[in-house]
C-alpha positions as CSV (number, residue, x, y, z in Angstrom):
1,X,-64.9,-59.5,-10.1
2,X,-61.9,-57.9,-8.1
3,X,-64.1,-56.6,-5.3
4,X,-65.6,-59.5,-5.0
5,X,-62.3,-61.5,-4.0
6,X,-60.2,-58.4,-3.1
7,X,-59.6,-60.5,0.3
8,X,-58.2,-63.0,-1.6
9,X,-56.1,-60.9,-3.6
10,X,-54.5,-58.9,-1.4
11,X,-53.2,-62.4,0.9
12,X,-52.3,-63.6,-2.7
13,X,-50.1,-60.7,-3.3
14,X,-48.9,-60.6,0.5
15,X,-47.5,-64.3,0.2
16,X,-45.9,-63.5,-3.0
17,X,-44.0,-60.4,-1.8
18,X,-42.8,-62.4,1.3
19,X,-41.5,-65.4,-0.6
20,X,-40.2,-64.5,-3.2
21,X,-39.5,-60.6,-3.1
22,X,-38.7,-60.2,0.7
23,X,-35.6,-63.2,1.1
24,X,-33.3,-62.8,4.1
25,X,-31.0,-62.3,1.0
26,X,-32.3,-59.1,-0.5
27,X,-33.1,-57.5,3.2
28,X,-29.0,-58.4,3.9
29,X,-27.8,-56.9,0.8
30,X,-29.3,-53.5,1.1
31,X,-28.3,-53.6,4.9
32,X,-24.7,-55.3,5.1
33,X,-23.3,-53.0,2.3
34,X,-20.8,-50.4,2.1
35,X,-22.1,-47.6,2.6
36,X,-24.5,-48.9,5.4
37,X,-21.5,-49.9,7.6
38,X,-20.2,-46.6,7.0
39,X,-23.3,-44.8,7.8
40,X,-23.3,-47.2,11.1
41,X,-19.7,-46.4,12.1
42,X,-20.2,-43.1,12.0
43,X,-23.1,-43.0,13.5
44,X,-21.7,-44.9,16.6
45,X,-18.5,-43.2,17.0
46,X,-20.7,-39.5,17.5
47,X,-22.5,-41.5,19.7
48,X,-19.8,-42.7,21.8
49,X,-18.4,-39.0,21.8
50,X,-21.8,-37.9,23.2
51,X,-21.4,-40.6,26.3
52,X,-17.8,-39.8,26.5
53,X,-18.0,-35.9,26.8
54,X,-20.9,-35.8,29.6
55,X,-20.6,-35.9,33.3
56,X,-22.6,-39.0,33.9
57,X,-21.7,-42.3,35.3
58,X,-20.9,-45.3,33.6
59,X,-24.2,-46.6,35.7
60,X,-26.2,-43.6,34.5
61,X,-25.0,-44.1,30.9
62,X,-25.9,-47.9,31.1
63,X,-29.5,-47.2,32.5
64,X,-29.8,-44.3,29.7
65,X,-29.4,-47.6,27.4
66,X,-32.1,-49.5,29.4
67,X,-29.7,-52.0,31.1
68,X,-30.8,-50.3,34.3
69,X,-29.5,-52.2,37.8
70,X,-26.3,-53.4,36.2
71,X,-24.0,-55.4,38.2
72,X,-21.4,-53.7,35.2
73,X,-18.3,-53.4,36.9
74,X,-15.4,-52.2,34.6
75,X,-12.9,-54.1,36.8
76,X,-14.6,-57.2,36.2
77,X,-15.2,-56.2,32.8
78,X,-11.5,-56.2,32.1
79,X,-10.2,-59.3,34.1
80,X,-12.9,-61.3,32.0
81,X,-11.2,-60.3,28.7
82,X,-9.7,-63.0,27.5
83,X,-6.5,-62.8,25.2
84,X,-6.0,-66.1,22.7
């Protein structure tokens, strides 16, 4: 019997995972935890002290990041910050 409606089965079992095992609930508790955030900061700050500690330009280290042809000017950057 199970061969026969394997097909059917396995969509059966997909749709259950997905609606009632996989919630944007469960996926946000095992990533916005704790430890995650740690794990992210300090995987950011090594990083930033990778891009801070070569010789490249801030253009070179923006197309590294795919945001190649920037019109990034840190001058701009800075008068746009606005204080509240």
């Amino acid at each position: 019997m199970i061969p026969k409606r394997q097909d059917e089965l396995a969509k059966q079992l997909g749709k259950l995972v997905v609606d009632h095992l996989i919630t944007p609930g469960s996926i946000q508790s095992k990533v916005i935890n704790d430890a995650s955030i740690q794990n992210m900061k300090i995987f950011v700050q090594a990083e930033v002290k990778k891009a801070l500690s070569t010789q490249k330009s801030t253009a070179q280290l923006l197309d590294q990041l795919g945001m190649k042809n920037s019109s990034f000017n840190a001058r701009t950057a800075v008068t746009n910050i606005h204080f509240w």
